[in-house]
C-alpha positions in Angstrom: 46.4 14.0 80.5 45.8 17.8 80.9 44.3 17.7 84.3 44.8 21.3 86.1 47.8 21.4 83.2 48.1 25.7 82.5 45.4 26.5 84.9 48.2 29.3 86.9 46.2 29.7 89.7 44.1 26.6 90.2 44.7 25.6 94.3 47.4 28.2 94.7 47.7 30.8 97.3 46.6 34.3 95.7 46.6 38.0 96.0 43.5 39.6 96.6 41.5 40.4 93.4 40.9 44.5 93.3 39.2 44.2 90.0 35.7 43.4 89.4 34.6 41.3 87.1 30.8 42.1 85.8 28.3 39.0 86.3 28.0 37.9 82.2 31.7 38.0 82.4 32.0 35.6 84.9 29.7 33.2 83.5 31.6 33.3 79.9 34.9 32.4 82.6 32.9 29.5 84.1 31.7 28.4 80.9 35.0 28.6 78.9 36.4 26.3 82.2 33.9 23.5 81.8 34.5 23.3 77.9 38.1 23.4 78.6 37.7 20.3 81.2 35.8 18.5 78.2 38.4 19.0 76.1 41.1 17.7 78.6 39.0 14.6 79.0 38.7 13.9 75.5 42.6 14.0 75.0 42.7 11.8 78.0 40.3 9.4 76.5 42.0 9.6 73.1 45.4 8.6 74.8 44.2 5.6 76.3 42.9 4.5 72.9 45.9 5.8 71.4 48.1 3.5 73.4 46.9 0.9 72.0 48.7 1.4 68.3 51.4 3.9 68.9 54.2 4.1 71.6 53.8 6.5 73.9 56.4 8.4 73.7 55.6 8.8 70.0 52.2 10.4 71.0 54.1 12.2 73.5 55.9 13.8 70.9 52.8 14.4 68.3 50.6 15.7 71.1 53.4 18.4 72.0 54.3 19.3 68.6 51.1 19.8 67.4 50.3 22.3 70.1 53.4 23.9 70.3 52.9 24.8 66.3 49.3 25.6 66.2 49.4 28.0 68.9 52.8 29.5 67.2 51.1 30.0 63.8 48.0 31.2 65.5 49.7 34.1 67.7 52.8 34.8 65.8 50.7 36.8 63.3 50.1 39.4 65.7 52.7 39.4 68.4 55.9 38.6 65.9 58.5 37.0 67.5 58.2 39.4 70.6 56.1 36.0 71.4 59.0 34.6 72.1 60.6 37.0 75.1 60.6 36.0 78.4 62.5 37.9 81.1 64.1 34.0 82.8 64.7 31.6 80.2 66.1 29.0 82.9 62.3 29.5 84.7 60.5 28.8 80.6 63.1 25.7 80.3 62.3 24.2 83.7 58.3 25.0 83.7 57.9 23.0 80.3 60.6 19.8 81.9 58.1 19.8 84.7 55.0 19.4 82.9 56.6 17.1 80.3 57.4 14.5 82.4 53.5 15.2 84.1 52.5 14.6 80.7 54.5 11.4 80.3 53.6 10.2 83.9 49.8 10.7 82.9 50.4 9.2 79.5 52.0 5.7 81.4 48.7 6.2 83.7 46.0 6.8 81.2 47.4 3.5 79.5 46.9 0.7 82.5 44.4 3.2 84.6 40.5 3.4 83.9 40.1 7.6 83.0 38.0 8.3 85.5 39.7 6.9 88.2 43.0 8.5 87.3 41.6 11.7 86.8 39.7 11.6 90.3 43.2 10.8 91.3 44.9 13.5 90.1 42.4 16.0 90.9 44.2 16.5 94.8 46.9 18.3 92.7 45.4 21.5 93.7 45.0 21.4 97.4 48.3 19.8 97.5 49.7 23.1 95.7 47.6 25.1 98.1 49.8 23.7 101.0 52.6 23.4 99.3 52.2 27.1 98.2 51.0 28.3 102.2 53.8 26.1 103.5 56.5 27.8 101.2 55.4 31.0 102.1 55.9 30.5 106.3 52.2 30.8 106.7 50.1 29.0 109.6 47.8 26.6 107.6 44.5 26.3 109.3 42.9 23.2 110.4 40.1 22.9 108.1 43.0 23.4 104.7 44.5 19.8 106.8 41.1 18.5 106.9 40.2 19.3 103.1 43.9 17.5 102.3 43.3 14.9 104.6 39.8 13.9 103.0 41.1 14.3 99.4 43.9 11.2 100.8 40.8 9.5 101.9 39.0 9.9 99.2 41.3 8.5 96.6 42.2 5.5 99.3 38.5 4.9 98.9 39.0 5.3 95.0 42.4 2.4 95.3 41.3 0.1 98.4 44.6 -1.0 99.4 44.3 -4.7 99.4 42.0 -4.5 96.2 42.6 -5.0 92.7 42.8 -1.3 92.0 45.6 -1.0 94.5 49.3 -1.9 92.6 52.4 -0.8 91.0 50.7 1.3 88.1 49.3 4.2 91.4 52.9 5.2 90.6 51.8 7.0 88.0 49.0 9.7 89.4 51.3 10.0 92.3 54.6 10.9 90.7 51.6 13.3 88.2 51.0 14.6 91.6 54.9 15.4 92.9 55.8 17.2 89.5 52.6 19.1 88.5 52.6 20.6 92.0 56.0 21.7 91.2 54.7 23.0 87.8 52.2 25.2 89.3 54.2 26.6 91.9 56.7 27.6 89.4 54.2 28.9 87.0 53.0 30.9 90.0 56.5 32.5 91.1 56.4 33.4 87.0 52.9 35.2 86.9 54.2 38.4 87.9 56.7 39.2 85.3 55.8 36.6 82.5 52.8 36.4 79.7 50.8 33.5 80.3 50.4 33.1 76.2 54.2 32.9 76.1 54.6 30.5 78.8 52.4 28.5 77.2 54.0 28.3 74.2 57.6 28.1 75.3 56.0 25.1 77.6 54.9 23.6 74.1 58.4 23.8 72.5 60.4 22.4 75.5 58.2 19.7 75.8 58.4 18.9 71.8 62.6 19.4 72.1 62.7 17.2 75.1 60.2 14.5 73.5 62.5 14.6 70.5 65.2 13.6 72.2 63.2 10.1 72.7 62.3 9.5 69.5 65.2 7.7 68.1 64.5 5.2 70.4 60.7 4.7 69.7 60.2 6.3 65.9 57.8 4.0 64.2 55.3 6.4 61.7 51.4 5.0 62.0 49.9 3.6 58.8 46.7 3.5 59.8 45.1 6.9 59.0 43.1 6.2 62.0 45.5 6.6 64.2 46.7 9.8 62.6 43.1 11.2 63.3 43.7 10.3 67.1 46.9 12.4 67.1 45.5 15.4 65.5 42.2 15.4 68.0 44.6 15.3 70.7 47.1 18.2 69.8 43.8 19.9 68.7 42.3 19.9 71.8 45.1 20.6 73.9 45.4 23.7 72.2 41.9 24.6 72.5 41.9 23.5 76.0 44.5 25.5 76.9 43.4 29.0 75.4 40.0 28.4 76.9 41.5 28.4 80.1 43.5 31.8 79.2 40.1 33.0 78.1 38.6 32.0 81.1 41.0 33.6 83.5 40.5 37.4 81.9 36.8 36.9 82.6 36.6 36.0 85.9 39.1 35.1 89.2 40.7 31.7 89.7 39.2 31.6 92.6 35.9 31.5 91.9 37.1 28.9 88.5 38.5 26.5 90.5 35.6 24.8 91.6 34.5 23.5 87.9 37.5 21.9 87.6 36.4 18.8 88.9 33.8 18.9 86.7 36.4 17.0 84.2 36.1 13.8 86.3 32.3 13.5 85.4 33.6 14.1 81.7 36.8 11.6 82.3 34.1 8.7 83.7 31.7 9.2 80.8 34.8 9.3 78.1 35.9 6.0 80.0 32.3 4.5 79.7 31.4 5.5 75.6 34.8 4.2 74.6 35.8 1.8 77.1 32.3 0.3 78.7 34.2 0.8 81.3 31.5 2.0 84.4 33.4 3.2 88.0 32.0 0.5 91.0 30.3 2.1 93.7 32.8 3.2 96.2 34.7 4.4 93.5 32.3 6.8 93.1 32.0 7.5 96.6 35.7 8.1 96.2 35.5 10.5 93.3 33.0 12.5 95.1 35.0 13.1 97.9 37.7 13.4 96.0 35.0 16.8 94.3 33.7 17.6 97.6 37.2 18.7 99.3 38.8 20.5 96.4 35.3 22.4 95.9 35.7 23.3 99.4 39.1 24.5 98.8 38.5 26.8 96.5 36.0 28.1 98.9 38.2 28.3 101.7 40.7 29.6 98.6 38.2 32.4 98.3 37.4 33.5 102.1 41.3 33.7 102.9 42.1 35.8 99.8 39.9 38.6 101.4 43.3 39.1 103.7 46.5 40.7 102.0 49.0 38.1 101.8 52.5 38.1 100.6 53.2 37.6 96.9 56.3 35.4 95.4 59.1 37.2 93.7 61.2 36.2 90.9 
């Protein structure tokens, strides 16, 4: 599960953008977002499958280290091993423990959840960083950002049903997902100002592959089916490509105005879930999902109008 994974400013408070970004730009930035969000569904969909024959933790592990050395050899040609400097160290280590135990709580998800449903779950991570991010910084929040998070709640209540079958132990999952990739992008957005977002990417990779490697001994079983080796590599794959798209897509255009395609990976998650699964969300799941769409849309919006009004930045 990638969901809203290295996206730095996705739902997060941000400085007012001074530079201007020409109209063809923007659209290469919108369109590098939605292939990005297709490729995040398809390594969500793989995992489920994936489940299936491997232990997680094993594709854990594969899904990290595959990334982590792709993205090495592919920028280490140029950059050397100035790739590797990073003015906090302790800021790199904790940033890729935070999203590695996002990725395992989305891995644990992805395997009893439908993809669609967990994605639309998932999706409030934004406008929970937003007021996370406002709330951190002493600011008033306004009624409407409450509203937006209120409805997002609502939204994926409609998406659960307390009471229903869809409501049990496994909505641990997304909501723990929830907790530490909120952490993850607030972290990631005290280390925008002084870190390269190509670096932190790939120092995210390697944490994640050292700290997976410390599981290993306890789940090591190598797949024989040549199959399942294919699954591991399209996941690593496009994880990595995910990722740089959304690098790409940030130097085009403003997060701000990216955001709202994000949720375009929930229409991508419930098709995924449907080819490979036959699996087909009910109707007030999909009243759920939309909702779900709706408010972090609006977010972004509301993202957008207060970012007209200078605001104080985090510091290291």
């Amino acid at each position: 599960m990638a969901t809203w994974e290295t996206h730095t400013g996705v739902g997060i408070v941000v400085r007012p953008n001074t530079v201007k970004h020409a109209p063809a730009q923007t659209l290469t930035g919108i369109g590098c977002v939605i292939l990005a969000t297709a490729c995040f569904a398809i390594l969500d969909t793989t995992t489920k499958h994936v489940s299936a024959s491997v232990p997680l933790l094993l594709a854990l592990w594969f899904r990290y280290f595959i990334q982590a050395f792709l993205s090495t050899v592919f920028f280490v040609r140029t950059r050397g091993m100035g790739l590797f400097k990073t003015e906090h160290p302790k800021f790199q280590t904790a940033r890729g423990a935070l999203l590695f135990f996002s990725s395992l709580c989305a891995f644990y998800g992805l395997k009893y959840m439908p993809v669609g449903e967990f994605t639309a779950i998932a999706s409030i991570t934004p406008l929970v960083v937003t007021l996370m991010a406002t709330l951190s910084l002493g600011e008033k929040v306004r009624k409407l950002r409450w509203s937006l998070v209120l409805g997002a709640f609502a939204g994926t209540m409609v998406i659960v049903r307390p009471g229903s079958q869809h409501f049990d132990w496994v909505l641990i999952f997304p909501l723990l997902l929830i907790v530490t990739n909120s952490s993850f992008h607030l972290l990631t957005r005290k280390m925008t100002d002084t870190e390269d977002p190509v670096t932190m990417n790939i120092l995210t990779g390697w944490v994640g592959t050292l700290l997976g490697a410390l599981l290993l001994p306890f789940v090591w079983e190598l797949p024989t089916d040549w199959t399942v080796w294919a699954q591991l590599l399209i996941m690593g794959g496009f994880a990595t490509v995910g990722h740089y798209l959304l690098i790409m897509a940030l130097t085009k255009a403003p997060a701000t105005v990216l955001t709202p395609y994000f949720y375009i990976q929930i229409g991508f998650a419930v098709l995924g879930g449907w080819l490979l699964f036959d699996h087909v969300p009910g109707h007030w799941t999909l009243v759920g999902m939309g909702i779900v769409a709706l408010c972090g849309a609006l977010g972004a919006w509301l993202t957008v109008h207060e970012s007209r009004t200078p605001i104080m930045s985090v510091k290291s």
